[in-house]
C-alpha positions as CSV (number, residue, x, y, z in Angstrom):
1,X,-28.5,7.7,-14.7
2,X,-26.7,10.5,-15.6
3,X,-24.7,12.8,-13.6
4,X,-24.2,16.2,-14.1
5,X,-20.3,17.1,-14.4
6,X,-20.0,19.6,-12.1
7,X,-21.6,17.5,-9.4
8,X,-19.3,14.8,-10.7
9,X,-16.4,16.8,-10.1
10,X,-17.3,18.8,-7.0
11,X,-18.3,14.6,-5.7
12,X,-14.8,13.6,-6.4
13,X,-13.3,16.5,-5.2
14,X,-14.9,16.0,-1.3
15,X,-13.9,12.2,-1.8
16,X,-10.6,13.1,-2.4
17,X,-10.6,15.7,0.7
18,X,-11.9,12.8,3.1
19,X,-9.9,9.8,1.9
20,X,-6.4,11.4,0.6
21,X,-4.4,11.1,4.5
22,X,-6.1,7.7,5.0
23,X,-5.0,6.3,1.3
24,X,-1.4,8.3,1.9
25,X,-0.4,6.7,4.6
26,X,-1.7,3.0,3.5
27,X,0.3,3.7,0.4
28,X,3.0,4.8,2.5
29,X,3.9,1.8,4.0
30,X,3.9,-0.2,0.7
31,X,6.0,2.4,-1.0
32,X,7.9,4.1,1.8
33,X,9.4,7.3,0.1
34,X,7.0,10.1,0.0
35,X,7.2,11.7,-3.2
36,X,6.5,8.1,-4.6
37,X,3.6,7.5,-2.1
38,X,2.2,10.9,-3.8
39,X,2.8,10.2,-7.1
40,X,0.8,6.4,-6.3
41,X,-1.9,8.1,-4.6
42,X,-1.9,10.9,-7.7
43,X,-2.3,7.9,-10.1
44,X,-4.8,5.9,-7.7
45,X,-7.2,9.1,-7.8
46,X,-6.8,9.0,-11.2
47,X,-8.0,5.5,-11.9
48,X,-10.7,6.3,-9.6
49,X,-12.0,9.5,-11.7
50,X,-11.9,7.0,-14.6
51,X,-13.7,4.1,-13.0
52,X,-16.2,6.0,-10.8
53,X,-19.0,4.9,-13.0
54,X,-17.9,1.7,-12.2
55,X,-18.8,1.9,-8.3
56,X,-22.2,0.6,-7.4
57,X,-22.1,0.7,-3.7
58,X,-21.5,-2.9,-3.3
59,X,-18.1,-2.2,-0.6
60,X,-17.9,0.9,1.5
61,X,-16.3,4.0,-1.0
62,X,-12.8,3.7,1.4
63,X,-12.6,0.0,0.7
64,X,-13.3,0.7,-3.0
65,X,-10.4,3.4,-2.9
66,X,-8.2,1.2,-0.9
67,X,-8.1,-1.7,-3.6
68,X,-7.2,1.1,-6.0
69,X,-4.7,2.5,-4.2
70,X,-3.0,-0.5,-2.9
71,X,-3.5,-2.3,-6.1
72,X,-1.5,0.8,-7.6
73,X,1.4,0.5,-5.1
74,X,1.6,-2.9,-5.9
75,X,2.2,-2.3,-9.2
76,X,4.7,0.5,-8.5
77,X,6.5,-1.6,-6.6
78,X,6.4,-4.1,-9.3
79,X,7.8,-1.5,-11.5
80,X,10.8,-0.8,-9.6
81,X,12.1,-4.0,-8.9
82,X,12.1,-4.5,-12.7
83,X,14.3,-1.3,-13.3
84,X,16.3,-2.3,-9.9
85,X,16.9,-5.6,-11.9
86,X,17.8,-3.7,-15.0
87,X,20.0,-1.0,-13.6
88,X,23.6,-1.9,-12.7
89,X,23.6,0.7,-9.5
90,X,22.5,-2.3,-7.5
91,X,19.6,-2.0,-4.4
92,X,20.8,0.2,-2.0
93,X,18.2,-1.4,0.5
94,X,15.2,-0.7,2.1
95,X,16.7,0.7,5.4
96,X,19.4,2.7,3.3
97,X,16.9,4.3,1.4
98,X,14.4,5.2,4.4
99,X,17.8,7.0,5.9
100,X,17.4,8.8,2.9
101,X,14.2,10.0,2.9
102,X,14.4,13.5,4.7
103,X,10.5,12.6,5.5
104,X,11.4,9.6,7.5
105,X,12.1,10.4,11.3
106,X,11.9,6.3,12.0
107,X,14.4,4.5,14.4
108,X,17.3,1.8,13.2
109,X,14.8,-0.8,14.4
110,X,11.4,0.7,12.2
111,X,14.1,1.1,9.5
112,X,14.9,-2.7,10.1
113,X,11.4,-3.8,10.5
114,X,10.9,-2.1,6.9
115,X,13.4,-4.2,5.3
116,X,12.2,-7.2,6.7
117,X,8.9,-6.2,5.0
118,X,9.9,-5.5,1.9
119,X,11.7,-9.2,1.9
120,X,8.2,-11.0,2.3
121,X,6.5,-12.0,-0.9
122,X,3.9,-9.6,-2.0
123,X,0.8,-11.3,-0.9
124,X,2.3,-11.6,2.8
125,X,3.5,-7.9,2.8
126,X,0.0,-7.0,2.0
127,X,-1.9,-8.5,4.6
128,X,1.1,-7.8,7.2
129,X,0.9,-4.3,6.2
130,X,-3.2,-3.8,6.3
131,X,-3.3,-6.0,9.9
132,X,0.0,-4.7,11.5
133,X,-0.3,-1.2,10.3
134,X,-4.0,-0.2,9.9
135,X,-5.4,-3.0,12.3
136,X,-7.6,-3.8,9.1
137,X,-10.2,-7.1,10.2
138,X,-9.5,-9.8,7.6
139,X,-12.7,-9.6,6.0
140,X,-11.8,-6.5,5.0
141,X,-8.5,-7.0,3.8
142,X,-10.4,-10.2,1.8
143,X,-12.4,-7.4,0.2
144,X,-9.4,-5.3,-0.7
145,X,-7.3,-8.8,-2.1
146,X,-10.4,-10.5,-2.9
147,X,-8.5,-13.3,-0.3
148,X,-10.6,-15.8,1.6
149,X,-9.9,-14.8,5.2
150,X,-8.4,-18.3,6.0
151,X,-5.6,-17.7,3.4
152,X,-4.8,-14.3,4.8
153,X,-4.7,-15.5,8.7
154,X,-2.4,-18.1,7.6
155,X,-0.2,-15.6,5.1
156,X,-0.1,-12.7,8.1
157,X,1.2,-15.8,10.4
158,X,4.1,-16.3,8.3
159,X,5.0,-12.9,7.4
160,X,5.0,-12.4,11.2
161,X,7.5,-15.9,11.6
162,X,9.7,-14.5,8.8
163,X,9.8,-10.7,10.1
164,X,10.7,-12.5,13.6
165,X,13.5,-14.6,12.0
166,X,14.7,-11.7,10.0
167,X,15.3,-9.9,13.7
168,X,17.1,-12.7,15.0
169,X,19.5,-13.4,11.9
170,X,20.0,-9.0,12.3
171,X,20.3,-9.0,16.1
């Protein structure tokens, strides 16, 4: 079926409207500086214009967008630990570069709490951050990964047994 363009664009343009502060802040806490987050969420809605043919209905369009999105940060993330590992500036760590961020009004602890998240391997950071932060059900979260809900209850359960041992070994 085809669409007509401008209903194509004026479609995308409300599904952008309703989902942009939703996606932001999911991004957000995978990326953690806000001009990143934007330029990730710029990139995600990109991908989306290009693959909207591509939705059938079969999830919810916010679960759809999600996967992009997070699926994005993932790879930005992936990105800059490469050049991190290339450059010889060294990490200036998570907490560091939160202090940074003018946009971040967070305590020392949230500060804390975000570098122990950032030390978790990325499939734990991923659930910890969809449960923790948006209170996302598993089988959700399984259709965002594409994760059986037994391997993500057992992956947020370690995250949370690292995050707790990273407090104790900061305390």
């Amino acid at each position: 079926m085809l669409i007509d363009p401008t209903q194509r664009r004026e479609g995308f343009e409300l599904m952008v409207r309703q989902y942009s502060e939703q996606l932001y802040w999911q991004v957000r806490r995978f990326v953690l500086i806000h001009e990143d987050a934007d330029d990730v969420i710029q990139n995600a809605f990109l991908k989306a214009w290009n693959a909207i043919e591509t939705f059938h209905g079969d999830s919810k369009v916010s679960t759809w967008l999600s996967r992009i999105a997070i699926n994005e940060a993932i790879d930005f993330n992936r990105r800059q630990k490469k050049r991190a590992n290339l450059s010889t500036d060294g990490d200036m760590g998570v907490a560091n570069k939160l202090q940074a961020d003018k946009y971040f009004d967070g305590e020392e602890a949230e500060a804390l709490l975000q570098e122990a998240i950032a030390h978790l391997p990325e499939g734990q950071r991923t659930v910890f951050l969809l449960r923790y932060y948006e209170d996302m059900k598993y089988s959700e979260i399984s259709r965002i990964t594409g994760t059986t809900e037994g391997g993500l209850k057992a992956s947020y359960h370690i995250a949370v047994k690292k995050i707790t041992e990273f407090f104790r070994r900061h305390d």
